[in-house]
C-alpha positions as CSV (number, residue, x, y, z in Angstrom):
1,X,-37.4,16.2,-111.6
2,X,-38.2,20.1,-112.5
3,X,-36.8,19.6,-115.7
4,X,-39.1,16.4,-116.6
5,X,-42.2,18.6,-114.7
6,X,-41.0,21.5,-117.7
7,X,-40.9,18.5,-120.7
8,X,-45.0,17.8,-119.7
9,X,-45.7,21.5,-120.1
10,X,-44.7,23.3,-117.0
11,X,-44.0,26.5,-115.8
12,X,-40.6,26.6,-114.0
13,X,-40.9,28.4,-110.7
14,X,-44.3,26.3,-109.9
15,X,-42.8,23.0,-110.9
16,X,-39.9,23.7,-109.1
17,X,-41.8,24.2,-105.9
18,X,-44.4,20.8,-106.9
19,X,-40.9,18.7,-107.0
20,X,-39.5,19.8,-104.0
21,X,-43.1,18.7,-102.3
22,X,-43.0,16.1,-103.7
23,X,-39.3,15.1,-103.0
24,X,-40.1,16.0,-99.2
25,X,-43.4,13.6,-99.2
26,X,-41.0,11.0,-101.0
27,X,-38.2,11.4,-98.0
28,X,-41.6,10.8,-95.5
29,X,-42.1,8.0,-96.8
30,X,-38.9,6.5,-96.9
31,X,-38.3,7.4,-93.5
32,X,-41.4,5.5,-92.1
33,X,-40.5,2.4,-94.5
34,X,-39.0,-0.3,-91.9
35,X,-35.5,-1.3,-93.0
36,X,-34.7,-4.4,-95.4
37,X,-32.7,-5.9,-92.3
38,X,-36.0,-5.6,-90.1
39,X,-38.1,-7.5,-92.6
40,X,-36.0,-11.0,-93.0
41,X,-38.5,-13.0,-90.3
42,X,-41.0,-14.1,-92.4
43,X,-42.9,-16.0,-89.3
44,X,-43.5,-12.1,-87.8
45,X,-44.3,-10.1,-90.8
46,X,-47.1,-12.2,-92.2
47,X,-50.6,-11.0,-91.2
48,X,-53.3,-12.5,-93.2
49,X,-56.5,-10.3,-92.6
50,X,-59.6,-9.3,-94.3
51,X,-60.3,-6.7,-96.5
52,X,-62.6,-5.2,-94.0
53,X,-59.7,-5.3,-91.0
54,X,-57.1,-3.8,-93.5
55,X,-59.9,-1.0,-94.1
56,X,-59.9,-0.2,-90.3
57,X,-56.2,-0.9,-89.9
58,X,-55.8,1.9,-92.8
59,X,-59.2,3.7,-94.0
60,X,-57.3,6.8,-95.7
61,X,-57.7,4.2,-98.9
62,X,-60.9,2.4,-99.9
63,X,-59.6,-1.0,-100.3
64,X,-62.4,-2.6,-101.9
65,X,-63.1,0.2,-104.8
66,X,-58.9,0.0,-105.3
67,X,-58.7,-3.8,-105.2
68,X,-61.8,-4.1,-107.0
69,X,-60.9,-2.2,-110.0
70,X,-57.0,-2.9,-109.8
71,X,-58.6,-6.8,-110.4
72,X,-61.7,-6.5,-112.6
73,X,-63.4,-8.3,-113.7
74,X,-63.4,-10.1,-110.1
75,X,-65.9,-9.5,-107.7
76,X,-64.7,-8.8,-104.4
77,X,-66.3,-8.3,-101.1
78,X,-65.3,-7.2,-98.0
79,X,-64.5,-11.1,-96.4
80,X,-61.8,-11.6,-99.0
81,X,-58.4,-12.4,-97.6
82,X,-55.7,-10.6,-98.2
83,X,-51.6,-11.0,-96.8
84,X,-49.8,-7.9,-95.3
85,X,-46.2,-8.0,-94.9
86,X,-45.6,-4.2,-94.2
87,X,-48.9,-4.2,-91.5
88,X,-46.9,-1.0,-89.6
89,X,-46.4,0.9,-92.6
90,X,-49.8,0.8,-93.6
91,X,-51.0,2.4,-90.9
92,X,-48.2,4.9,-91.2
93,X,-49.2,5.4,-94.8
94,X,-52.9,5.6,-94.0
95,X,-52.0,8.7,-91.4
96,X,-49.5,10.6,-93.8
97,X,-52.3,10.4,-96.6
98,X,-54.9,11.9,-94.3
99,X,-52.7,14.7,-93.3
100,X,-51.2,15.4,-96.8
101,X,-52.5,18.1,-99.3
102,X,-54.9,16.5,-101.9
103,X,-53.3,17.8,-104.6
104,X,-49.6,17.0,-103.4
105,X,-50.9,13.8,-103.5
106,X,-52.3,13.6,-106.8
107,X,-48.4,15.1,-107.7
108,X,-46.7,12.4,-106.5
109,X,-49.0,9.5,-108.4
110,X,-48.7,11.2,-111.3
111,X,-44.8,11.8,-110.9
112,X,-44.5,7.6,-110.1
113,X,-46.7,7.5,-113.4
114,X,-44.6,9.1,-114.8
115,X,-41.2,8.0,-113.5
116,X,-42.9,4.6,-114.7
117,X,-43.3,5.3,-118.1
118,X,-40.3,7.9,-119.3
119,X,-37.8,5.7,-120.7
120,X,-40.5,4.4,-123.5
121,X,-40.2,8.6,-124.5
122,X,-37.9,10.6,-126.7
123,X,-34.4,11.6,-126.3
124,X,-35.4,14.6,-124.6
125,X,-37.1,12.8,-121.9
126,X,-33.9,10.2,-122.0
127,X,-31.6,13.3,-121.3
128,X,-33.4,14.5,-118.1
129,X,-33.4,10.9,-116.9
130,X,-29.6,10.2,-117.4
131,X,-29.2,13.2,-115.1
132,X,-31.0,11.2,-112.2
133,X,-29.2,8.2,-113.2
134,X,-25.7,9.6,-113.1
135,X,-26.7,10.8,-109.4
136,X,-27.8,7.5,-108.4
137,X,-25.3,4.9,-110.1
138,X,-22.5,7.2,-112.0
139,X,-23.4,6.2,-115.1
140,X,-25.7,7.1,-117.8
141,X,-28.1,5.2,-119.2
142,X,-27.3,6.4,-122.6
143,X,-23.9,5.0,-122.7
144,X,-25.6,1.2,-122.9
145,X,-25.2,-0.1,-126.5
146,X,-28.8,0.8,-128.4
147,X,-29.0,-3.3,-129.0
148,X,-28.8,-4.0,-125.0
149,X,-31.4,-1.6,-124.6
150,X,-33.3,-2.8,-127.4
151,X,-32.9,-6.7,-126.5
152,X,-33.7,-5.4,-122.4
153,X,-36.8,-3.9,-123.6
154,X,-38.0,-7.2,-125.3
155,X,-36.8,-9.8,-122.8
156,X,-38.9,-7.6,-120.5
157,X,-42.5,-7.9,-122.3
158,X,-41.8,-10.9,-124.9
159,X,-39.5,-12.6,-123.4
160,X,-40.3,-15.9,-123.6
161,X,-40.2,-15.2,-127.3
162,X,-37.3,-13.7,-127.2
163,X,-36.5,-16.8,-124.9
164,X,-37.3,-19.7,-127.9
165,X,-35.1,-17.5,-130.1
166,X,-32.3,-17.9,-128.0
167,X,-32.9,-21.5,-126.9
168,X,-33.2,-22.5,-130.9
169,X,-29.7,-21.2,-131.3
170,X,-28.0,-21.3,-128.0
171,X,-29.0,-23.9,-125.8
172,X,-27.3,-27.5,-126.2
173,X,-30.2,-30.2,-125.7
174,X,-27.2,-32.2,-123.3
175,X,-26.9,-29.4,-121.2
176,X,-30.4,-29.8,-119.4
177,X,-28.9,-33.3,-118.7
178,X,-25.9,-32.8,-117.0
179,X,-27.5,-29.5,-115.1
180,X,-29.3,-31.8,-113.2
181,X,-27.0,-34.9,-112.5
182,X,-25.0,-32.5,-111.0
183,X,-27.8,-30.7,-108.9
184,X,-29.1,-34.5,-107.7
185,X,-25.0,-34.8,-106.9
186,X,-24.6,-31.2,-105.0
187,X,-28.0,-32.6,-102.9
188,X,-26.3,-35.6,-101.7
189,X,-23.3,-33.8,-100.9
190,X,-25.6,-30.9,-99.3
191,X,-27.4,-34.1,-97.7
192,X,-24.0,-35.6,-96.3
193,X,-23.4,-32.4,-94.7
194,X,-26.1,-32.6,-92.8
195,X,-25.2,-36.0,-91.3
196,X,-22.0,-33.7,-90.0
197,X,-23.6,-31.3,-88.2
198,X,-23.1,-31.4,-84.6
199,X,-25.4,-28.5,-83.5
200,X,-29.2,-30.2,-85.4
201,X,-31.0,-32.2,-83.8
202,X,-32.0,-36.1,-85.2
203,X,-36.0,-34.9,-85.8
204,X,-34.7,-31.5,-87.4
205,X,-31.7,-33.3,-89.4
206,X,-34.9,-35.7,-91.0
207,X,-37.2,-33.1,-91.7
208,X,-34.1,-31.0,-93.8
209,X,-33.2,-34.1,-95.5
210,X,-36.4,-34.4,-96.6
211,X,-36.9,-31.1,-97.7
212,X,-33.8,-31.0,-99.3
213,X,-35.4,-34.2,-101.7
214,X,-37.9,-32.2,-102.1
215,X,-36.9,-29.2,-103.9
216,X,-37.8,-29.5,-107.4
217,X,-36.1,-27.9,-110.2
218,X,-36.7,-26.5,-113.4
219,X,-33.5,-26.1,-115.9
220,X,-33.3,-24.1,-119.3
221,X,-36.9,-23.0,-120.1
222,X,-40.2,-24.1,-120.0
223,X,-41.2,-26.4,-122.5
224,X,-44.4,-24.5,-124.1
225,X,-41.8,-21.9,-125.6
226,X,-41.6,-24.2,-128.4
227,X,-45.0,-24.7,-129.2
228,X,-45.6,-21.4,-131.1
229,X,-49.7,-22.4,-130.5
230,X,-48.8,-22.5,-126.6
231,X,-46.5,-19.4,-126.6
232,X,-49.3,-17.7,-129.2
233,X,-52.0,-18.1,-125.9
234,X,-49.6,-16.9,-123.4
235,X,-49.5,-13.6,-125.2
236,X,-53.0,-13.8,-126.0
237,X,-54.5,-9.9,-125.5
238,X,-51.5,-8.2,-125.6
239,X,-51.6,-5.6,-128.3
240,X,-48.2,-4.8,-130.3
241,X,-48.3,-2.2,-133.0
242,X,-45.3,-0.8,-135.0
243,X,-46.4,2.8,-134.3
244,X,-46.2,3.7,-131.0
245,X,-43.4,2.0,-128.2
246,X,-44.9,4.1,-125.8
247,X,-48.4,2.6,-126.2
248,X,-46.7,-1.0,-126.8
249,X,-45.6,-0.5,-123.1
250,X,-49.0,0.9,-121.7
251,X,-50.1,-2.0,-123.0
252,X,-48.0,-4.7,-121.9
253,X,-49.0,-2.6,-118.5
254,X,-52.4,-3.2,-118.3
255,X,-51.8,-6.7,-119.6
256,X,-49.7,-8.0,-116.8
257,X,-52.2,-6.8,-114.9
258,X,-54.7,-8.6,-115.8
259,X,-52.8,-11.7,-116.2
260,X,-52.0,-10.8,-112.3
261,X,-55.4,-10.8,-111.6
262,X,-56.4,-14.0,-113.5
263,X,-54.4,-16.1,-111.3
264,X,-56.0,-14.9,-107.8
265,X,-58.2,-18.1,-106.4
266,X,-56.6,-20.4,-108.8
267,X,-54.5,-23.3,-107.4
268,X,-50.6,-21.7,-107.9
269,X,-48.6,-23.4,-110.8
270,X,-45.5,-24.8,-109.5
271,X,-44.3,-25.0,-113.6
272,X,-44.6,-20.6,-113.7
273,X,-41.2,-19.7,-114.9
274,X,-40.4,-15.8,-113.2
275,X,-37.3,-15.3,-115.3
276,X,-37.3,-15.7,-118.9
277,X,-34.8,-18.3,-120.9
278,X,-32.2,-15.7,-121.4
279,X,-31.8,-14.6,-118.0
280,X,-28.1,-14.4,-116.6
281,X,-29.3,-15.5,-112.9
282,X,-31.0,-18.7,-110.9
283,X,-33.7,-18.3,-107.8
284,X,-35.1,-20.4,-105.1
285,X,-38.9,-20.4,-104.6
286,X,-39.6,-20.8,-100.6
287,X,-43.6,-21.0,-101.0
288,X,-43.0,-23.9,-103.7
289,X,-40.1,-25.4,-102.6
290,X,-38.1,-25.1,-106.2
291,X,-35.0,-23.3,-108.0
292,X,-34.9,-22.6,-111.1
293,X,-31.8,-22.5,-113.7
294,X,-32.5,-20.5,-117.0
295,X,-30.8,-21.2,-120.1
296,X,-28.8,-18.3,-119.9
297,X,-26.7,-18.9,-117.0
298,X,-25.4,-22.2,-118.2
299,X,-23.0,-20.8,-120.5
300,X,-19.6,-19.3,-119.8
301,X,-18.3,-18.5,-117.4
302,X,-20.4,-20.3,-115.3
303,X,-20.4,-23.7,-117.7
304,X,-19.3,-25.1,-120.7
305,X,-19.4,-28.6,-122.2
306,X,-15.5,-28.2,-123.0
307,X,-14.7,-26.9,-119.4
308,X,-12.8,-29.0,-117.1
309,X,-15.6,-30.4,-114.3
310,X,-13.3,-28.2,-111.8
311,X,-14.0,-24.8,-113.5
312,X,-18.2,-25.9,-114.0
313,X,-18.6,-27.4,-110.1
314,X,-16.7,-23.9,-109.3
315,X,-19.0,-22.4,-111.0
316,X,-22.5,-23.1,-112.2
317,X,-21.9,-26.0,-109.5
318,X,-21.4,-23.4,-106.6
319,X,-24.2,-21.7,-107.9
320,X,-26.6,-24.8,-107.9
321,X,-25.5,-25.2,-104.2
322,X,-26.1,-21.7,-103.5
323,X,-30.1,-21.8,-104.4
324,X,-30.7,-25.1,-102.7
325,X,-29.2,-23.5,-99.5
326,X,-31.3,-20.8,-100.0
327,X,-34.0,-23.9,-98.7
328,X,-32.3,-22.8,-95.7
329,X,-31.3,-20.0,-95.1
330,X,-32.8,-18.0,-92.3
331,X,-35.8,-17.0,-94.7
332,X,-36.2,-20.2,-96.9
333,X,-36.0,-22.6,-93.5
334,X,-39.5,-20.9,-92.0
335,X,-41.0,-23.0,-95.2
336,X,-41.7,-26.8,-95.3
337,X,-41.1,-29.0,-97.7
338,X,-44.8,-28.3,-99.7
339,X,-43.9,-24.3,-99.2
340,X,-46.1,-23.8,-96.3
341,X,-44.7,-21.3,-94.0
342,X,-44.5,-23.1,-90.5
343,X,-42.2,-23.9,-87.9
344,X,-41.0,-27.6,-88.6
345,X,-37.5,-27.0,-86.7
346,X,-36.9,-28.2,-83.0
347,X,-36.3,-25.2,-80.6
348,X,-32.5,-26.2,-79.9
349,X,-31.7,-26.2,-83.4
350,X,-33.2,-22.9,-84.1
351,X,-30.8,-21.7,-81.3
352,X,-28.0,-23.1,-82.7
353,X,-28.8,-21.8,-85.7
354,X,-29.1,-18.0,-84.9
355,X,-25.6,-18.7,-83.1
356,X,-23.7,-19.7,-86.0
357,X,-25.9,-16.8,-88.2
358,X,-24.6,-14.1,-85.8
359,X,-20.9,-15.6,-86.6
360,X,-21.6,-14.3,-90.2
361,X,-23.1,-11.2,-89.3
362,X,-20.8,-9.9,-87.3
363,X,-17.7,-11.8,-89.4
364,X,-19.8,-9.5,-92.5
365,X,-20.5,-6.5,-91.1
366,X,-16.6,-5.9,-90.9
367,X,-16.4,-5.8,-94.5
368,X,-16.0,-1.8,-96.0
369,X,-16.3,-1.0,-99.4
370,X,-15.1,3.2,-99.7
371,X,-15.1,3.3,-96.4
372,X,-19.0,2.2,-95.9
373,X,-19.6,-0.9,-93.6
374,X,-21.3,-4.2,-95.4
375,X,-24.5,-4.8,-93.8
376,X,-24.4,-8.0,-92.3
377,X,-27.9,-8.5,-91.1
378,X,-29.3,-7.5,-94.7
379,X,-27.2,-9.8,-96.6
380,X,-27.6,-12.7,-94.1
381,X,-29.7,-15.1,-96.4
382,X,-27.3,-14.4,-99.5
383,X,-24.2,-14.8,-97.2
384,X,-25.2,-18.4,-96.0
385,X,-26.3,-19.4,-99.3
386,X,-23.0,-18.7,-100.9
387,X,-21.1,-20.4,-98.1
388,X,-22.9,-23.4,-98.4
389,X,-23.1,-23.4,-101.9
390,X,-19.7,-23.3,-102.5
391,X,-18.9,-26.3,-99.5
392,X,-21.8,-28.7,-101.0
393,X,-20.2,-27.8,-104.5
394,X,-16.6,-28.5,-103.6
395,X,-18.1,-31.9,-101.9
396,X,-19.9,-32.7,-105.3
397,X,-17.0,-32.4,-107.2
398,X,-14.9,-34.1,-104.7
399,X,-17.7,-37.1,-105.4
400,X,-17.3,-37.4,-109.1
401,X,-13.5,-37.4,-109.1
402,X,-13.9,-40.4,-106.3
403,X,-15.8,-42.3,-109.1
404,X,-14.5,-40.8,-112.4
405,X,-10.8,-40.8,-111.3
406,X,-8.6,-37.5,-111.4
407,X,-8.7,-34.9,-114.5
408,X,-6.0,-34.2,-116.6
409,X,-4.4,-30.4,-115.0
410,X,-4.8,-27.4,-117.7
411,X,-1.6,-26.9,-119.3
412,X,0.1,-23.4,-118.5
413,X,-2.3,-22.6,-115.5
414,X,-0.1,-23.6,-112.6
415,X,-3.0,-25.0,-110.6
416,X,-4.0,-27.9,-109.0
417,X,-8.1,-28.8,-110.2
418,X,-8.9,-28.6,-106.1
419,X,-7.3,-24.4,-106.3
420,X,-9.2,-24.1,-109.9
421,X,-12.3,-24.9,-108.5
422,X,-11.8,-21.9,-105.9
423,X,-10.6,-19.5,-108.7
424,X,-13.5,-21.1,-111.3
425,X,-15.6,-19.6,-107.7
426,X,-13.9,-16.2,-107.7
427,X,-13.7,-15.5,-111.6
428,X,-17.3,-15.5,-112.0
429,X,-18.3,-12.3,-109.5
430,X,-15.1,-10.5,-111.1
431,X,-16.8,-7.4,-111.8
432,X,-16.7,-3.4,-111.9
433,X,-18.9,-0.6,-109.8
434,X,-19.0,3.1,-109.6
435,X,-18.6,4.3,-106.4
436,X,-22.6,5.6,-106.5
437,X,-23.3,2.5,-107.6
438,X,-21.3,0.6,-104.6
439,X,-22.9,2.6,-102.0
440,X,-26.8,2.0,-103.9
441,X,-25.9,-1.5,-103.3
442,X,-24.4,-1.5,-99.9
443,X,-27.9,0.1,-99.1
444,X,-30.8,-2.1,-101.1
445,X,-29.0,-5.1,-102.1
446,X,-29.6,-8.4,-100.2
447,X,-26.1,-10.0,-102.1
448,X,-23.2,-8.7,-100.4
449,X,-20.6,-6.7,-102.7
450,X,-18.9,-9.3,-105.3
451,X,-15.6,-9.0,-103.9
452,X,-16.5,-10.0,-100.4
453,X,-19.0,-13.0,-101.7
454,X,-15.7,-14.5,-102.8
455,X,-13.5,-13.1,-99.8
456,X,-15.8,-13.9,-97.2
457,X,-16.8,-17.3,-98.7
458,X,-13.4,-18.6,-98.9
459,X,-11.8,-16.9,-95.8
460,X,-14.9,-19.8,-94.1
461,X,-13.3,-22.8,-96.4
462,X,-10.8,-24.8,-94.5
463,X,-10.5,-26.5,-98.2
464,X,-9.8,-23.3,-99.6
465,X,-6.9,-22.6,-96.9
466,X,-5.8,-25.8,-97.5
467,X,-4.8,-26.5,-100.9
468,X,-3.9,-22.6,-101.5
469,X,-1.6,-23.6,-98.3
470,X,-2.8,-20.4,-96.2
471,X,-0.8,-19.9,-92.8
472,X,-3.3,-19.7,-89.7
473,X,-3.7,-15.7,-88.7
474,X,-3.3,-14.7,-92.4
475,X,-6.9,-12.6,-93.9
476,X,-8.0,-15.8,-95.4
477,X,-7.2,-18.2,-92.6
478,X,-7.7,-15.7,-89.3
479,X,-8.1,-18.5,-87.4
480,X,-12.1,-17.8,-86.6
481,X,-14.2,-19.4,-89.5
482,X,-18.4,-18.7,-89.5
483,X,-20.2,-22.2,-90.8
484,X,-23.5,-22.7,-91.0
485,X,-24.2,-25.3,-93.3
């Protein structure tokens, strides 16, 4: 931090005492930020108020002139509705700012500003920051390839340009296809599932059925990348020069912003992509009831057209089953089937539900990675998507064998198709973290660490134990097996 401060033209001994202030004010306010694990019940954390009732829940800001001007060219009054999800905090916030030095204040925007903004500088800025980095995740960000930077940089402001680019050359037109026979064949067997619970009640069972036909999907990428008209508007007012990548990213700043802005009072678009084409990763929308599959996760390992259908339900299959659990998961069941946040579930099923999700808390929470317990309660929603996922997957495949007959074993691989759907499964989190790294995650990530989302997982799977013929009171058949869906 002092050395950045020294970069921008100060003096050593003054900067060093501004980034210790500043560090202190930063610790403050991480210590009055409420815990990931406390924030996971939707229901409780949503206040919807006025911008007049936020100003006396926290006057140390004026709301309108920030809101105002942080979404010209609206104009705002002080009726206008706005959703707190950190309604505590705020008030914490409000009371820290009217007891903190003015000009330690003005410190810390500037140093966000500027923690913002100092990748887009020169080497010597890149230096100072591969120092924090190091600290943080043992690695430097200097030792990624210059391309991966360069590629990162454009996926994140162009990157549904980028996106048509790689669709042209990458994406097979079949694939959309297939991606979603099997997600209508991982619902049914989801849907089946369902009719197998003994702990949901008839009215409850219904209503998830429903919402379960309900999710709506979007696969590969939107179609108006490949339009260049359509994907010329999107971009419309975004100013690129060759001079200055700095400036290039102050703009693309201030034009997200206003994009942000453009949308408030408009009816939301259930088509809005949040990840571009070339995005390794899937998500599931609660408030609109859809998950979404970019082009770039259905490749290898995940899927390939050549792969046996054991190795592609294992994989892209188990994580098709994983978003639509997400549906309900202890966050994504507090929403309907239109995305409305309401309760829709009969009291004895909730019940039954936090039972079986304090089964995986507690079965996570044993979990250590250097010695550093999982946290069970954080990962929750992740941890019963990927145990359903892979269950409603497994199902699926089971399915299409029933109507497509058995497939021919991979020569050389010693497995069964059932055991190489489990190691397609495992083979896709194989991964490698430093041990700063491990502990960041243990601490901010919702995903538990990819060793135990395939150790946990499994040790649930009675299939698993049973075709890789575990004894009961071995680690991946103990005997005591969390399910939830």
């Amino acid at each position: 931090m002092v050395e950045l401060g020294m970069l921008l033209g100060g003096e050593k001994s003054s900067t060093l005492v501004q980034m210790q202030q500043i560090l202190e004010f930063e610790t403050t306010l991480a210590n009055i930020t409420v815990p990931q694990d406390q924030r996971r019940d939707e229901e409780k954390i949503y206040h919807k108020v006025t911008i007049a009732e936020l100003q006396a829940l926290a006057p140390a800001v004026d709301w309108l002139e920030f809101l105002t001007s942080s979404l010209s060219p609206l104009d705002l009054n002080d009726t206008e509705p706005v959703v707190l999800y950190a309604r505590e905090y705020l008030q914490q916030v409000s009371e820290l700012i009217n007891k903190t030095d003015r000009s330690l204040l003005n410190n810390y925007m500037m140093w966000t500003l500027v923690q913002k903004s100092v990748a887009t500088l020169d080497q010597r800025f890149e230096n100072a920051q591969d120092r924090l980095l190091e600290s943080l995740y043992g690695t430097k960000k200097s030792c990624t390839p210059r391309w991966q930077t360069c590629i990162g940089n454009t996926d994140d402001t162009l990157g549904f340009a980028l996106g048509a680019l790689f669709v042209k050359a990458t994406f097979h037109k079949l694939s959309k296809e297939i991606a979603e026979e099997m997600i209508n064949e991982i619902r049914s067997a989801f849907k089946h599932a369902l009719d197998r619970l003994s702990w949901m009640d008839e009215q409850t069972r219904k209503a998830a059925k429903e919402k379960a036909d309900s999710i709506y999907d979007m696969i590969g990428f939107p179609e108006f990348i490949l339009d260049p008209k359509e994907l010329d508007d999107v971009y419309d007012g975004y100013d690129v020069s060759d001079d200055s990548f700095f400036q290039n990213m102050l703009n693309f700043y201030n034009f997200s912003a206003r994009v942000m802005a453009d949308q408030l009072r408009k009816t939301p678009n259930k088509d809005q992509w949040s990840m571009t084409p070339p995005t390794v990763n899937a998500y599931y929308m609660p408030t609109k009831n859809g998950i979404v599959f970019p082009a770039g996760i259905l490749q290898a390992p995940f899927y390939a057209h050549d792969h046996p259908k054991a190795l592609n339900f294992g994989g892209i299959g188990v994580v098709m089953g994983h978003e639509l659990t997400h549906a309900f998961d202890d966050q994504g069941r507090e929403y309907d089937k239109e995305g409305n946040l309401r309760p829709w579930w009969q009291n004895s099923s909730v019940e039954a539900f936090r039972v079986r999700t304090e089964c995986m808390m507690e079965q996570y929470s044993r979990y250590t990675v250097n010695g550093e317990h999982v946290n069970g309660k954080q990962t929750l929603g992740e941890n019963i998507a990927d145990n359903g996922g892979l269950k409603a997957a497994y199902h699926a495949y089971q399915s299409w064998i029933q109507r497509n007959g058995p497939e021919n074993r991979l020569p050389a691989v010693n497995l069964t198709n059932d055991q190489l759907f489990f190691v397609g499964f495992a083979q896709v989190w194989c991964s490698v973290r430093t041990p700063e790294s491990a502990h960041e995650g243990l601490m901010t990530d919702p995903h538990s660490p990819p060793r135990y989302r395939v150790i946990g997982t499994l040790a649930n799977s009675p299939d698993f134990s049973r075709h890789f013929r575990c004894p009961e009171g071995t680690p991946m058949n103990s005997g005591k097996r969390c399910e939830v869906w």
